[in-house]
FILOTOR-843821 format. One record per residue (C-alpha): residue in one letter; x, y, z. Coordinates in steps of 0.25 Angstrom, whole numbers, padded with zeros to 4 digits, m for minus. Layout:
REM residues N
code=A u=X v=Y w=Z
...
END
This chain:
REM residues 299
code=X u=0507 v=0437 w=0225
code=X u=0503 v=0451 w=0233
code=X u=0517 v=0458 w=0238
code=X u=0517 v=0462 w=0250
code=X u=0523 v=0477 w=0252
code=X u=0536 v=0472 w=0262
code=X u=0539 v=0462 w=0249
code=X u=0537 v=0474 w=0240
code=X u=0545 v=0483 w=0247
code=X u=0556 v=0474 w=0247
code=X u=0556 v=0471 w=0233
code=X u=0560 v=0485 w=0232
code=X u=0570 v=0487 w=0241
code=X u=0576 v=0475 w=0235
code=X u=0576 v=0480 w=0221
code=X u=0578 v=0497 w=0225
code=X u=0581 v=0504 w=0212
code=X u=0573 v=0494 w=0202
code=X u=0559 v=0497 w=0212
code=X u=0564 v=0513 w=0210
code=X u=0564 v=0511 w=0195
code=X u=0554 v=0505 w=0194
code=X u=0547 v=0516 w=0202
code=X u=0553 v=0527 w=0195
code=X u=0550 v=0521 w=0179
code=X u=0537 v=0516 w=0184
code=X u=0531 v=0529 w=0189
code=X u=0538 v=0539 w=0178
code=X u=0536 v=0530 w=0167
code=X u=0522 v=0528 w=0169
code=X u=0519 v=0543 w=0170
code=X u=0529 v=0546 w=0157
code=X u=0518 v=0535 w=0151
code=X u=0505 v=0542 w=0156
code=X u=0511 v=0556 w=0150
code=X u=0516 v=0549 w=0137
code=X u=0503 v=0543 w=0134
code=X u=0494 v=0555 w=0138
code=X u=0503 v=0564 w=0131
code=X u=0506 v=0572 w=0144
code=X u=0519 v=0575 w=0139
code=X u=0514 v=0585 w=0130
code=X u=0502 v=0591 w=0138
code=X u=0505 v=0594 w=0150
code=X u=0515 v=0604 w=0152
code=X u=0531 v=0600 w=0151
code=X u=0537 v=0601 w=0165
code=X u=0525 v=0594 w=0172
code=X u=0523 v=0583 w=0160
code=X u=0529 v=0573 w=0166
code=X u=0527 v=0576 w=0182
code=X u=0524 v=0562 w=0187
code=X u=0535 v=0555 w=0180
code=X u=0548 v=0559 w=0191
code=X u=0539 v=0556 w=0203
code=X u=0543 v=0542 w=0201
code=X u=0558 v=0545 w=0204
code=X u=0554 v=0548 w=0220
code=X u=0543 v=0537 w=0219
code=X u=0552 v=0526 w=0216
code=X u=0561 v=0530 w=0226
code=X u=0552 v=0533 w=0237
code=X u=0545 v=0518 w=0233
code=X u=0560 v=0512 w=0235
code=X u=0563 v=0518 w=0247
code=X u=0549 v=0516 w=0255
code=X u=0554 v=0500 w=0250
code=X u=0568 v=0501 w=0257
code=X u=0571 v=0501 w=0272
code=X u=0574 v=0514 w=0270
code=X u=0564 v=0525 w=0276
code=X u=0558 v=0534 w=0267
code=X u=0560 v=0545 w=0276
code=X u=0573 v=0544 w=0277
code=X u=0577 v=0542 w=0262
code=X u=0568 v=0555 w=0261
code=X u=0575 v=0561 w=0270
code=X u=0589 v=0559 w=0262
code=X u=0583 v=0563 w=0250
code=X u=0577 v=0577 w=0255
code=X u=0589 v=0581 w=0262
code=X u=0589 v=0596 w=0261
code=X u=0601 v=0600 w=0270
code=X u=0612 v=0599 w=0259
code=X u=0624 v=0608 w=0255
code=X u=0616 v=0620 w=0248
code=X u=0627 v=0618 w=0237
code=X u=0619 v=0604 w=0234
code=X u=0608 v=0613 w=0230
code=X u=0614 v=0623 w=0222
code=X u=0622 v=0614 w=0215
code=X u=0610 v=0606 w=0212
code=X u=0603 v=0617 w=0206
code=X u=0613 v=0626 w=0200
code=X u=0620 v=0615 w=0190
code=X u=0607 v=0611 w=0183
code=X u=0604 v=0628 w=0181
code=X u=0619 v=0629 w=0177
code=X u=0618 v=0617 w=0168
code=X u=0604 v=0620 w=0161
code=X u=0609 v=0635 w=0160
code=X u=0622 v=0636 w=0153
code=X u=0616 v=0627 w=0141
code=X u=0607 v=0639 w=0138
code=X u=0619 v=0649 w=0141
code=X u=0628 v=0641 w=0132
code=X u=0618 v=0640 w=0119
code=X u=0616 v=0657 w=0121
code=X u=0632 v=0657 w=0121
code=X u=0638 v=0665 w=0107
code=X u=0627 v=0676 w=0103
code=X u=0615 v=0666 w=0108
code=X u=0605 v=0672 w=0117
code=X u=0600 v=0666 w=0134
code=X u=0588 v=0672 w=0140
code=X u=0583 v=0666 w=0151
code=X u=0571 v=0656 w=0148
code=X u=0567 v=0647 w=0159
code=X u=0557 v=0635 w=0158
code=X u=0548 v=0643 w=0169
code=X u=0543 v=0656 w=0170
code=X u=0554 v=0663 w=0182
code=X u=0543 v=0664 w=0192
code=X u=0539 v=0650 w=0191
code=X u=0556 v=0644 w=0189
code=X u=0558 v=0640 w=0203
code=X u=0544 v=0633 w=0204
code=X u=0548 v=0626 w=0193
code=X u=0562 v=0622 w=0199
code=X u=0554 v=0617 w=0210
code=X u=0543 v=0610 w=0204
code=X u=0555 v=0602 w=0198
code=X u=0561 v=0601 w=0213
code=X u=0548 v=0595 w=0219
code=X u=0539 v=0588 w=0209
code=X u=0547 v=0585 w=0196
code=X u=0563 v=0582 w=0193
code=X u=0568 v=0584 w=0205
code=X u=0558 v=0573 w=0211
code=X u=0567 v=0562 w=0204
code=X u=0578 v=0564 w=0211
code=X u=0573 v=0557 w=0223
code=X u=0575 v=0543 w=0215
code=X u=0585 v=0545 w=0206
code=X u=0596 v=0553 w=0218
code=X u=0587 v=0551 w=0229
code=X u=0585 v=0536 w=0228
code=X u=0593 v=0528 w=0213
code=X u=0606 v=0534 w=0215
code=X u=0609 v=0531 w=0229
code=X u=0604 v=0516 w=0224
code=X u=0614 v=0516 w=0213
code=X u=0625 v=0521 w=0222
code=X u=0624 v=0508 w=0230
code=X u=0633 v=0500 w=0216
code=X u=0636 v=0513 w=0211
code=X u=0645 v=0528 w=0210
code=X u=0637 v=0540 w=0210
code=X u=0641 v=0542 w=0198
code=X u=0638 v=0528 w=0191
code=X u=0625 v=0529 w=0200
code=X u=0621 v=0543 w=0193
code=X u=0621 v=0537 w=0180
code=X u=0612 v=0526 w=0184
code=X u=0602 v=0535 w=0189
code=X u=0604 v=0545 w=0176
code=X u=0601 v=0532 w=0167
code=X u=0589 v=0528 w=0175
code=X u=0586 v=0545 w=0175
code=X u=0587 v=0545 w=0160
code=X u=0580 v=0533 w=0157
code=X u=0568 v=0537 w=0167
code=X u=0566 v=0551 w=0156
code=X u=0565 v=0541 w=0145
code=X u=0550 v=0541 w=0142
code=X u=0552 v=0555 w=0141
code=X u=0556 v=0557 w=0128
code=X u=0543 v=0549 w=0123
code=X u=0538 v=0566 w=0124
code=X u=0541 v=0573 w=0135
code=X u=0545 v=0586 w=0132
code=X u=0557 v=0587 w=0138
code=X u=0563 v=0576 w=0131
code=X u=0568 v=0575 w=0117
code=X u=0570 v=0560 w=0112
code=X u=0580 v=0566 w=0102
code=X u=0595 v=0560 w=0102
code=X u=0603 v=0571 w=0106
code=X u=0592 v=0576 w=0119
code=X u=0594 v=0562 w=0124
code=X u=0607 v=0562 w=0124
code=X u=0609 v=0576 w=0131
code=X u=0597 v=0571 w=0140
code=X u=0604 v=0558 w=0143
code=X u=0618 v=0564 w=0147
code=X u=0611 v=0575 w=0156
code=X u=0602 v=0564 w=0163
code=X u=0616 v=0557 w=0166
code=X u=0625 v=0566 w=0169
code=X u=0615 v=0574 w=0179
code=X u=0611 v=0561 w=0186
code=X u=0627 v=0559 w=0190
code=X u=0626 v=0572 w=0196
code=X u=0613 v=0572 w=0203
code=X u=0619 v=0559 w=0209
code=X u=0631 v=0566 w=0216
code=X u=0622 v=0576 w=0221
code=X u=0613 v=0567 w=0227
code=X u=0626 v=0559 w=0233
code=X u=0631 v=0575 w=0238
code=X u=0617 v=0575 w=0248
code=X u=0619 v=0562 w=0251
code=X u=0606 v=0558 w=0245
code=X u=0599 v=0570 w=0246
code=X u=0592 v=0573 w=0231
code=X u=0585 v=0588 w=0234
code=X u=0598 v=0594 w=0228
code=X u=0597 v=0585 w=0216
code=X u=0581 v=0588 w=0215
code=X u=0585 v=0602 w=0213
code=X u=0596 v=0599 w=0202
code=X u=0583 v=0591 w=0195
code=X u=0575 v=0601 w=0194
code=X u=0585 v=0614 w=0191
code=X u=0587 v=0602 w=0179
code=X u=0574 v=0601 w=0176
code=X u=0570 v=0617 w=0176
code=X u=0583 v=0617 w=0166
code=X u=0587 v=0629 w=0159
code=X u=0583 v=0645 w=0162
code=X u=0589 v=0651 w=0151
code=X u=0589 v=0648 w=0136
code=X u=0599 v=0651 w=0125
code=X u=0600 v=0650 w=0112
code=X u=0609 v=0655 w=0099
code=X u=0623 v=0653 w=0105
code=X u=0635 v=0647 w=0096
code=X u=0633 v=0634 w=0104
code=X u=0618 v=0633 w=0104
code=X u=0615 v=0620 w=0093
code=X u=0631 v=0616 w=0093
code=X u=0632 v=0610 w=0106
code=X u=0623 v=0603 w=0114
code=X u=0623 v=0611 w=0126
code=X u=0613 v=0603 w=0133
code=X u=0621 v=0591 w=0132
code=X u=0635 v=0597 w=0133
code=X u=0632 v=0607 w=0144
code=X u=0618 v=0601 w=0150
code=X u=0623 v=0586 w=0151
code=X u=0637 v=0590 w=0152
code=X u=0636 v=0598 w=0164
code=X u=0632 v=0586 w=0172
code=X u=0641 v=0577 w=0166
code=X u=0652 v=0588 w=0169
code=X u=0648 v=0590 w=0184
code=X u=0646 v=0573 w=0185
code=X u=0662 v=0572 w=0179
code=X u=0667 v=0583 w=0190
code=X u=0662 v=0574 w=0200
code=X u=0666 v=0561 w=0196
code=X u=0683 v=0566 w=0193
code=X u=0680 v=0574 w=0206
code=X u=0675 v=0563 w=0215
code=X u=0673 v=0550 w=0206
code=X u=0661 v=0542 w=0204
code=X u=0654 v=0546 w=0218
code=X u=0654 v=0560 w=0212
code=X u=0655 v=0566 w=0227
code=X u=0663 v=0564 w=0239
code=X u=0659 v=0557 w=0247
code=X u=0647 v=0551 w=0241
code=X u=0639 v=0539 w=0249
code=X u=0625 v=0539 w=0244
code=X u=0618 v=0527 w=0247
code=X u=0607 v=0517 w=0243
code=X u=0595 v=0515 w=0251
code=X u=0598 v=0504 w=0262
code=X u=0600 v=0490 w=0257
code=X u=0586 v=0484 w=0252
code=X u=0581 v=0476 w=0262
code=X u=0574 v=0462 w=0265
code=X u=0561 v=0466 w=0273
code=X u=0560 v=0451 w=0274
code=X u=0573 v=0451 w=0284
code=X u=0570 v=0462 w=0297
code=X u=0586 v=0461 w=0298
code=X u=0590 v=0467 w=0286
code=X u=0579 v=0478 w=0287
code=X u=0585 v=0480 w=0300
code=X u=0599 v=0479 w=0295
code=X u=0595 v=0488 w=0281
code=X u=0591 v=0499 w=0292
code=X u=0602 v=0499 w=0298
code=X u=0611 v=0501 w=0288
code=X u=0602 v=0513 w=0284
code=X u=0603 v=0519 w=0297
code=X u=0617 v=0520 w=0296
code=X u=0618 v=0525 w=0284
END
């Protein structure tokens, strides 16, 4: 039986964050295999290894929304917004430089010693950043904030939504530790790795819910997470005592994500009214794709 493309775009409005899963695993799955199997990992250089693999993230939420009653224009639209509160901005890029800093800071701390040691040459650091804005990390942000977490806060808090999108986040990196180099498969990585996965994806929720769906702000804390630290320290009384990058680099976010759930409870802001896409609709029934456009109008 041949599917027609009106039954196969219903199917996926129907069934929104399954087809975006779906999507997402298929695409970036399928590449981690193609790199696993040709051993891409280890040839090709480590910050462009893996390239394809978040591409699936704005795929499978482009794929989704072309599927809903929704224009692709206008969910673009809401998700480019630019005109934001400059603090947005600067929030969203200082806390991941703070965060990735003071670990360095803190091993140098008693007698040790800090230089400044960053993972591009100076000249070539805010190409780097951008790179991470326009073609790698930050790219995910257009599924997991732009499109998943305004799903999930249809049933649930921002908060509870955050998490859901952090465990889907963290499960997407798993191949990964087959041999990337950036991953560790020991214990103790995994654990730090899992607890920073979820405690930044509660944050980067709120701040998706601050623009009102909006997710350049939160591309820019992607990739200022990416780039990671610009110093390096070594030989300091805590260095090899305490795990700073799970005390003080999981922490931090879990710190900031505590703030603002005692300040403003589980929506994490005031005010916050994120919503899904407009309910799926039945193409079969030209009421209700009236009635669907309707309600997104007003919205």
């Amino acid at each position: 039986m041949v599917l027609d493309l009106s039954e196969f775009r219903s199917r996926i409005d129907r069934h929104r964050v399954p087809a975006f899963l779906l999507a997402v695993y298929g695409w970036s799955w399928g590449w981690d295999a193609v790199y696993f199997s040709f051993g891409w990992w280890e040839t090709l250089p480590v910050y462009i290894n893996s390239f394809p693999r978040q591409w699936g993230l704005p795929i499978g939420a482009l794929v989704v929304v072309w599927a809903s009653d929704v224009p692709l224009r206008e969910w673009l639209g809401r998700v480019l917004r630019w005109r934001l509160h400059p603090g947005l901005y600067l929030g969203a890029l200082a806390l991941p430089v703070f965060v990735t800093n003071v670990q360095p800071a803190l091993a140098a701390l008693g007698g040790g010693t800090l230089r400044y040691s960053p993972p591009a040459p100076l000249s070539l650091l805010l190409g780097f950043f951008l790179l991470n804005v326009v073609l790698f990390g930050g790219v995910e942000e257009f599924g997991w904030r732009g499109f998943l977490q305004r799903q999930f806060q249809g049933h649930l808090s921002v908060f509870s939504a955050g998490l859901a999108v952090g465990v889907l986040w963290w499960a997407w990196h798993l191949p990964l530790f087959l041999g990337h180099p950036n991953f560790a498969a020991d214990p103790l990585f995994l654990f730090q790795y899992t607890t920073f996965v979820l405690g930044a994806s509660t944050v980067l929720g709120a701040l998706v819910n601050a623009t009102d769906g909006g997710v350049l702000p939160a591309v820019g804390m992607h990739a200022a997470i990416n780039v990671g630290a610009v110093l390096a320290g070594s030989g300091g009384i805590l260095e090899g005592v305490v795990p700073l990058a799970l005390v003080v680099g999981s922490g931090a976010w879990w710190l900031l994500a505590a703030v603002l759930v005692a300040r403003y409870g589980r929506s994490m802001i005031p005010g916050s009214a994120l919503q899904p896409l407009s309910e799926p609709s039945d193409r079969s029934d030209p009421s209700r794709r009236s009635a669907s456009r309707s309600v997104q109008t007003r919205r």
